[in-house]
C-alpha positions as CSV (number, residue, x, y, z in Angstrom):
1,X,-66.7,-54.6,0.4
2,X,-66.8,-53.6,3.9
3,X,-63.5,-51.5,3.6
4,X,-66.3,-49.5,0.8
5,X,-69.0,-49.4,3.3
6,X,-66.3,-47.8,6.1
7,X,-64.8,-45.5,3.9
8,X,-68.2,-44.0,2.6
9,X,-68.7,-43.7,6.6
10,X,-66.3,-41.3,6.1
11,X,-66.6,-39.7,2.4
12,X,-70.4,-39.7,3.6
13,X,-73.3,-41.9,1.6
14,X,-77.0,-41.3,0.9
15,X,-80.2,-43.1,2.1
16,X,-82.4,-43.7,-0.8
17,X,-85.9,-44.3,-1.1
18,X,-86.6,-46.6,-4.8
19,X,-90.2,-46.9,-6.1
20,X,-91.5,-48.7,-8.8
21,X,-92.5,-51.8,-10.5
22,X,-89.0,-53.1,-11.7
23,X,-87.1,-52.9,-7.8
24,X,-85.3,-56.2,-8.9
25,X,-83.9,-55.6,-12.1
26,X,-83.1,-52.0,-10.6
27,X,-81.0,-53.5,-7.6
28,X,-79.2,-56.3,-10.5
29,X,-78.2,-53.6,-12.3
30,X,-76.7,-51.5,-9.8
31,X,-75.0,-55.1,-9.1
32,X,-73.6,-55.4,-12.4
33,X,-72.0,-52.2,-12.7
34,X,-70.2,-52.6,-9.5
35,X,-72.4,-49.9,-7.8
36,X,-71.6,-50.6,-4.3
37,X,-75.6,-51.0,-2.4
38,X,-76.3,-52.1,1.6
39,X,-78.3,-52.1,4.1
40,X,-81.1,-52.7,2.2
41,X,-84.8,-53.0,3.6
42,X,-88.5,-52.7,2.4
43,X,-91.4,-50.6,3.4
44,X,-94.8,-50.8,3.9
45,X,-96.2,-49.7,0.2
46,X,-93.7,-52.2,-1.5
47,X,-90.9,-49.2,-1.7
48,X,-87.1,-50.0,-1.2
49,X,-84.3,-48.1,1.3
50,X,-80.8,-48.7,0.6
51,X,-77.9,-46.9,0.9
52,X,-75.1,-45.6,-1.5
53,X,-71.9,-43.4,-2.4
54,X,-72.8,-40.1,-2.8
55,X,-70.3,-40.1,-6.0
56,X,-72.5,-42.9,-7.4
57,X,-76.0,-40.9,-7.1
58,X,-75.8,-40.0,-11.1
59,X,-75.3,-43.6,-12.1
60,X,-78.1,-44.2,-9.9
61,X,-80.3,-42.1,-11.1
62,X,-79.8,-43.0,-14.8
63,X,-80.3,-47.0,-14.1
64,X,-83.5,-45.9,-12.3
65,X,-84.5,-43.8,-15.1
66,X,-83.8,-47.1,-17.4
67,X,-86.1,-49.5,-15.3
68,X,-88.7,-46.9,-14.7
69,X,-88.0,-46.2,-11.0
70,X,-88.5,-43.3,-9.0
71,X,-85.1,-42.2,-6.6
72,X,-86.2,-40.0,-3.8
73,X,-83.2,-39.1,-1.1
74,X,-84.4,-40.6,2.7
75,X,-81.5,-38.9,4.4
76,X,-77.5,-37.8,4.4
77,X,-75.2,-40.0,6.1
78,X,-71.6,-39.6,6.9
79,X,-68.6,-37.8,8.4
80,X,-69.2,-34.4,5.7
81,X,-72.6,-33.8,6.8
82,X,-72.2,-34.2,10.4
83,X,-68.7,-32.3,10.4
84,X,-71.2,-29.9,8.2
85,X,-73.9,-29.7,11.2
86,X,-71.3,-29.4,13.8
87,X,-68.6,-27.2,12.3
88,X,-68.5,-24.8,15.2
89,X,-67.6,-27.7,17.2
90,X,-63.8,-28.4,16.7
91,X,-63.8,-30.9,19.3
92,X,-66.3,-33.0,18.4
93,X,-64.6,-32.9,14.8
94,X,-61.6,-34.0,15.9
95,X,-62.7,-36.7,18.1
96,X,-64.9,-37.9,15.2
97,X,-62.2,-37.9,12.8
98,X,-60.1,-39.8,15.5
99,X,-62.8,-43.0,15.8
100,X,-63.5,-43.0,11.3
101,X,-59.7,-43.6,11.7
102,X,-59.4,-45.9,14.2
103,X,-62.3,-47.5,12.4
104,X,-60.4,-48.0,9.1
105,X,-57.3,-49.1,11.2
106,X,-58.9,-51.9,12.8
107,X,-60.7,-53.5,9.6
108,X,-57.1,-54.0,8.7
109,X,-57.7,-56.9,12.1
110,X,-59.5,-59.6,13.3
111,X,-61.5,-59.0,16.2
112,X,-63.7,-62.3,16.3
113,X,-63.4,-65.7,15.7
114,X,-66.7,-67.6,15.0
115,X,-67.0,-71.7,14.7
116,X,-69.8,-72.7,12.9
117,X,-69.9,-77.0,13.3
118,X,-71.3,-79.0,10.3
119,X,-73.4,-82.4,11.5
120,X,-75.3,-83.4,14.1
121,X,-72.3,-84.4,16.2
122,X,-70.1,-81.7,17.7
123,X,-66.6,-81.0,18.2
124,X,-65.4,-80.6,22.1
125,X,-63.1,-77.3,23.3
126,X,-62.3,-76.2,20.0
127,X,-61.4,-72.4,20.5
128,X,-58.2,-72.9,22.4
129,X,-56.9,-75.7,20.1
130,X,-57.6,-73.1,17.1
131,X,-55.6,-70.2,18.9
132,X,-52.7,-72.5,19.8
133,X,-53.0,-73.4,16.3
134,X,-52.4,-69.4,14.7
135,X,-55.5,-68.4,14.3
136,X,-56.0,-65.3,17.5
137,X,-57.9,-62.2,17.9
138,X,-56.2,-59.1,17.3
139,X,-54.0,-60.5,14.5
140,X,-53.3,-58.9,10.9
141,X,-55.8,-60.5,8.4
142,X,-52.6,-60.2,6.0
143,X,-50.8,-62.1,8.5
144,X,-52.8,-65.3,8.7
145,X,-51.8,-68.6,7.5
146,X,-55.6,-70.4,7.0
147,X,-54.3,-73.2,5.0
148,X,-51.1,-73.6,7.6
149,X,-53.6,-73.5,10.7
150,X,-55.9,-75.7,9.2
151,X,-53.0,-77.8,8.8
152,X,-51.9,-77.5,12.3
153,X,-55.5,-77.8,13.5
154,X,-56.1,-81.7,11.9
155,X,-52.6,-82.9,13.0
156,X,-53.6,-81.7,16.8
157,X,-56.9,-83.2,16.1
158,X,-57.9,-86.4,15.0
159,X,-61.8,-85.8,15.4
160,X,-62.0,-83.4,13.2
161,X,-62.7,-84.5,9.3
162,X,-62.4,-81.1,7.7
163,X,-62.1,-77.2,8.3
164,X,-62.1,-74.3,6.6
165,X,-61.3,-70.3,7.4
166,X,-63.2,-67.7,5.7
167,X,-62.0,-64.2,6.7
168,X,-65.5,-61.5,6.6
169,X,-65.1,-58.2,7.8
170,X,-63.1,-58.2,11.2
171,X,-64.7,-61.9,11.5
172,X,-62.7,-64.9,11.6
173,X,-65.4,-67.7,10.1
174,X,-63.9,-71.5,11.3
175,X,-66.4,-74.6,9.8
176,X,-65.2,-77.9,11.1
177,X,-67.2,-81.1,10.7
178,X,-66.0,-83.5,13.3
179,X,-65.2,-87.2,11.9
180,X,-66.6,-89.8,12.8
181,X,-65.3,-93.3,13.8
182,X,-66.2,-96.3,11.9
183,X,-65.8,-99.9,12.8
184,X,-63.2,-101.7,10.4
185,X,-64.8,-103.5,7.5
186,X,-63.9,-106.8,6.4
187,X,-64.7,-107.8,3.2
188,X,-66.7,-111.0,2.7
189,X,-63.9,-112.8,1.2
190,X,-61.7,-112.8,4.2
191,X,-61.8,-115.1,6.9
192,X,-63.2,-113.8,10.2
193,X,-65.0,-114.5,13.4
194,X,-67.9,-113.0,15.1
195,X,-66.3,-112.0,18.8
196,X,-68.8,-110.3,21.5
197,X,-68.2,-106.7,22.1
198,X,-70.1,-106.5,25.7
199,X,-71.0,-108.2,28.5
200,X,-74.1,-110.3,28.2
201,X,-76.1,-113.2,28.4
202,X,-76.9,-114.9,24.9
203,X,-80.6,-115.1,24.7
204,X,-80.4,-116.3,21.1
205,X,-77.7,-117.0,18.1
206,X,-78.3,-118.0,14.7
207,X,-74.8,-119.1,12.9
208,X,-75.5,-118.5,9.3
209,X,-71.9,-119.3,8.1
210,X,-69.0,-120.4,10.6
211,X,-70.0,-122.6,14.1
212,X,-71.8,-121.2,17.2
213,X,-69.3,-121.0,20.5
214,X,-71.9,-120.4,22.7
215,X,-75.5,-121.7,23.3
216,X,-78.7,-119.4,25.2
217,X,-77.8,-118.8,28.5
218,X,-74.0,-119.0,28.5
219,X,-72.2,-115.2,29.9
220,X,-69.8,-113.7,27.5
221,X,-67.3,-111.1,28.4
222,X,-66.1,-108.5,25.6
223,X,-63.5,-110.7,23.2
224,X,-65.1,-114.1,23.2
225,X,-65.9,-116.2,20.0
226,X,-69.5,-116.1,19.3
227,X,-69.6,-117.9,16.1
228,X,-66.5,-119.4,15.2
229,X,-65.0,-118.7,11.3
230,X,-64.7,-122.2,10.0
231,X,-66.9,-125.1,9.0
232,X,-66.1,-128.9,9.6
233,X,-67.7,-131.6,7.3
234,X,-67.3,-135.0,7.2
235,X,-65.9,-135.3,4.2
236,X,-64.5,-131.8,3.6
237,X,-62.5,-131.2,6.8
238,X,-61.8,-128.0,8.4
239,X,-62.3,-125.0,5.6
240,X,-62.8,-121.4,6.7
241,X,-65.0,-119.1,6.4
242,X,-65.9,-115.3,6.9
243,X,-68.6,-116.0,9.3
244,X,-72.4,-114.5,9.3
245,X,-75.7,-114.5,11.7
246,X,-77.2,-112.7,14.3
247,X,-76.8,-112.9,17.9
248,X,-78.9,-111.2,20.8
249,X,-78.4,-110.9,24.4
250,X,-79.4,-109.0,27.7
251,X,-76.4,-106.8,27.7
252,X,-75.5,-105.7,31.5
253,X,-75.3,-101.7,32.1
254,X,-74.0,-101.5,35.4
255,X,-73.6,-97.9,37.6
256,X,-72.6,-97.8,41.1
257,X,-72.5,-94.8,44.0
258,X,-71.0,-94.5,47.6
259,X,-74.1,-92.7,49.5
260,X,-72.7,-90.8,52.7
261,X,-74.8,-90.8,56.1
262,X,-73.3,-87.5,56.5
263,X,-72.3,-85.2,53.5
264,X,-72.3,-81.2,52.7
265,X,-73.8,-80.0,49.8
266,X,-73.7,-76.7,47.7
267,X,-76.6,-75.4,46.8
268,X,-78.0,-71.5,45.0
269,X,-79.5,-69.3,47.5
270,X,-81.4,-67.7,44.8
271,X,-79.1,-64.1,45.4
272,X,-77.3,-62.9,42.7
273,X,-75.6,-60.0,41.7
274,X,-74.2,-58.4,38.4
275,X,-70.7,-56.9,37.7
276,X,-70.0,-55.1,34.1
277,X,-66.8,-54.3,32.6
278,X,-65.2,-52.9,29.3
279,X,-62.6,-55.0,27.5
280,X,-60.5,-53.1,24.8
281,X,-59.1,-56.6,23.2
282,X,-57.0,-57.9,26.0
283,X,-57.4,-55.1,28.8
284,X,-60.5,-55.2,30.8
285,X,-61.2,-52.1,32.7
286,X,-64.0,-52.9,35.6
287,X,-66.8,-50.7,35.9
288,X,-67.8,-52.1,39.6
289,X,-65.4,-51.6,42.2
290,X,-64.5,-54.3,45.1
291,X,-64.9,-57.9,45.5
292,X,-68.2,-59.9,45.4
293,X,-70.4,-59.7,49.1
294,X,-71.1,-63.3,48.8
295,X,-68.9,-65.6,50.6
296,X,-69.5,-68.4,48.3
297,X,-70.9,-68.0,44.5
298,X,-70.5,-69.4,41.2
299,X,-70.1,-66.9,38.6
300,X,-71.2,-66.7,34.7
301,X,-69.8,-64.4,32.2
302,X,-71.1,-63.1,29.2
303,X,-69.8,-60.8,26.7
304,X,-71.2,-58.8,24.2
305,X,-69.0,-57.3,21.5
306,X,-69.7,-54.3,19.9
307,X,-70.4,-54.4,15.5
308,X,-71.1,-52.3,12.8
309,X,-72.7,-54.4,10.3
310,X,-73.0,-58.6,10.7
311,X,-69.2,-59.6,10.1
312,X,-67.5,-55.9,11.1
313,X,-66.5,-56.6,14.6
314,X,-64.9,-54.1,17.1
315,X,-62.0,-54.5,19.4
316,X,-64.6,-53.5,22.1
317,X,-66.8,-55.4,24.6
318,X,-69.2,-55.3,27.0
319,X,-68.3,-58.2,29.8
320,X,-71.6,-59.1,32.1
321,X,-70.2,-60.8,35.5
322,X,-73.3,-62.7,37.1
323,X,-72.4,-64.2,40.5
324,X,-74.7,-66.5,42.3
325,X,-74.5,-67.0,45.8
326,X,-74.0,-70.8,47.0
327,X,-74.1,-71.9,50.6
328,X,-73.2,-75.5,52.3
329,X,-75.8,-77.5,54.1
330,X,-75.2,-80.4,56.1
331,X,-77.0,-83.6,55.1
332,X,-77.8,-86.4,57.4
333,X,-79.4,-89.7,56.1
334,X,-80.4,-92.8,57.5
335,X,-80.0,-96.3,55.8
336,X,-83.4,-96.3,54.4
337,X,-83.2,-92.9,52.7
338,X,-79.1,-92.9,51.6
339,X,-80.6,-96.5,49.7
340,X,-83.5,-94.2,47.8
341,X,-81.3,-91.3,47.2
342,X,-78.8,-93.6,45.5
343,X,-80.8,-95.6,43.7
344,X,-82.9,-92.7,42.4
345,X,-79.2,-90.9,41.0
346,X,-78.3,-94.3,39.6
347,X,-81.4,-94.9,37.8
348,X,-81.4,-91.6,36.2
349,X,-78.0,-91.8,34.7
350,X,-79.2,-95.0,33.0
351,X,-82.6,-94.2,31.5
352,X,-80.7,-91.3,30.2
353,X,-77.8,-93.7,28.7
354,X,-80.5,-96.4,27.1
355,X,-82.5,-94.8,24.3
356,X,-84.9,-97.7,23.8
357,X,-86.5,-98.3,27.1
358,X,-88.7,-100.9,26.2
359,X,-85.9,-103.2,25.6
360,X,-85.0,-103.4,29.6
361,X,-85.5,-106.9,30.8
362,X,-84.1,-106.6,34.2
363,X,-83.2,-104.5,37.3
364,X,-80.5,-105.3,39.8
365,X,-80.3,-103.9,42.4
366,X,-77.7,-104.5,45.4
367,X,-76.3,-103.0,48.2
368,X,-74.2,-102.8,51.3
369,X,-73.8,-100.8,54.7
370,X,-70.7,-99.2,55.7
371,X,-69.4,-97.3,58.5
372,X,-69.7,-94.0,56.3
373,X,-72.3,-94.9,54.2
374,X,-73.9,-97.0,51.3
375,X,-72.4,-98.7,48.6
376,X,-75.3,-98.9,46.1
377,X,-74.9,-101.0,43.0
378,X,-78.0,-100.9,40.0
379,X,-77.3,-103.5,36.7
380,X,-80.2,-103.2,34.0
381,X,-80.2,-105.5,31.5
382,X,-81.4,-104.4,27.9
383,X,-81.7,-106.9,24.7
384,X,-79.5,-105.5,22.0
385,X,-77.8,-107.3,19.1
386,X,-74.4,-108.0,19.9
387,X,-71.1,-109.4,17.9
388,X,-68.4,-107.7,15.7
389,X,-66.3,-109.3,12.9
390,X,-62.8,-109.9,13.6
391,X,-60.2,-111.3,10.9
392,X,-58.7,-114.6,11.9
């Protein structure tokens, strides 16, 4: 389809105004007789643009004719009726003529490779994997193996449940949907204990099947037997069992931080400045000349390649350079204020760990003075169930 659209680019194509009460069936018709229709938008009085091939206006006309429409001709698009405007101009005729074709050359490529991730959870540094994989911009879209880098793409990566290619235009569509790792079930008919699976101290256990290893206020470590999987009777002897209940205990989050007396820190000066560049596929010509005036800076790129329509991308960009000027300062604490500092960093990177916050307990908090610095240790402990099945 978008090989059609190009080529009328350059056969020229017509912007139509429809009107009339039966729009719909109008556009399904012109659908089912393979009448090639795009760019399509409505007006204000409930009239319809759209464009088409100028060899397809009588077929147009007659199917508008049949569902009572009204065709009026908006305006005259295309390499004929410019070359027409201009056709004193051989230079400009010739240079156009040179871009239609490299147009139609380059549809024959793919130009950009878009990953669209399925699920709530993502997948990490994708992109290189999928060009290491076969799957690069500039390629032949007859030369590409989507099944054999799909292939290529799982066996590389084990998170990854499924992918798919779908080539559109000079777009190279990737869908992955990253997999996601689930505990080993045993079934209920096989023996098994319940072993801890974190540090904690066991606030409460209720064996339901199998016999309790540990009793409120004992420490477990990741590994140990919480409820045993076998039951001893009197009469019965040792029999096993797959073993059930519930467990919970303060589980121990622990962070810790070396907090100099005297440090250097980067920080923004709030000065920036902008470099731009062209990139023709792989060869970037810079539009700013000489290096950046900061000394120090941090820099973030963003490029913007050029399109036709949605999925018809060009082997052209526009690369934005923004550098942001960064300086050192010298930091100098005292005891009191490295301890704050340190405890404030710790705390944040565990409130933003622990979803349910209500289910803390307990704050620990410890630390010690060196010669450089403090050592700052912060342990919270949360209730959570604890306790995984483990076959015997």
């Amino acid at each position: 389809m978008y090989i059609k659209i190009l080529l009328s680019y350059l056969i020229g194509y017509l912007r139509i105004e429809i009107t009339g009460y039966y729009i719909e069936r109008f556009i399904n018709l012109c659908n089912n007789n393979g009448i090639v229709i795009w760019n399509l938008k409505r007006g204000k009085d409930s009239n319809l643009f759209l464009n088409i091939e100028v060899k397809k206006l009588k077929e147009v006309i007659a199917l508008a004719k049949k569902t009572k429409c009204k065709i009026k001709i908006h305006r005259k698009r295309g390499i004929p009726f410019i070359l027409n405007r201009y056709k004193k101009r051989k230079i400009f005729q010739g240079s156009l003529i040179a871009i239609v074709v490299t147009l139609i050359i380059s549809a024959n490529f793919v130009w950009n490779i878009e990953i669209k991730q399925e699920g709530e959870e993502k997948v990490e540094n994708i992109e290189q994997d999928i060009q290491q994989c076969g799957l690069q911009i500039g390629m032949l879209k007859s030369k590409i193996d989507a099944k054999d880098v799909i292939n290529k793409l799982r066996m590389k990566r084990e998170d990854i449940a499924w992918a798919g290619i779908e080539l559109k235009g000079t777009n190279a569509i990737v869908k992955v949907a990253k997999a996601t790792q689930k505990p080993e079930i045993i079934a209920s008919d096989e023996f098994s204990n319940i072993v801890s699976d974190k540090e904690a101290v066991i606030t409460k256990i209720n064996a339901k099947k199998g016999t309790a290893k540990v009793n409120v206020g004992d420490l477990v470590h990741n590994g140990d037997i919480l409820i045993g999987g076998w039951m001893e009777g009197k009469y019965t002897g040792i029999r096993y069992v797959h073993a059930e209940g519930e467990i919970e205990a303060n589980v121990f989050h622990k962070k810790s931080k070396l907090v100099e007396y005297n440090s250097t820190e980067t920080q923004e000066t709030g000065n920036t400045e902008k470099k731009f560049s062209i990139k023709f596929n792989n060869f970037e010509i810079n539009l700013n000349k000489g290096v950046s005036k900061f000394e120090i800076y941090d820099t973030m790129v963003l490029e913007k390649k050029f399109r036709l329509f949605s999925d018809f991308y060009l082997p052209i960009s526009i690369v934005e350079k923004t550098n942001k000027e960064l300086q050192n300062v010298q930091k100098t604490y005292n005891v009191e204020e490295a301890k704050a500092l340190g405890i404030h960093q710790l705390e944040q990177e565990l409130n933003s760990e622990i979803e349910n916050k209500e289910a803390i307990v307990n704050k620990n908090i410890e630390f010690y003075e060196k010669e450089q610095g403090v050592e700052i240790f912060v342990t919270y402990e949360v209730q959570e169930k604890i306790g995984t099945n483990e076959k015997i």
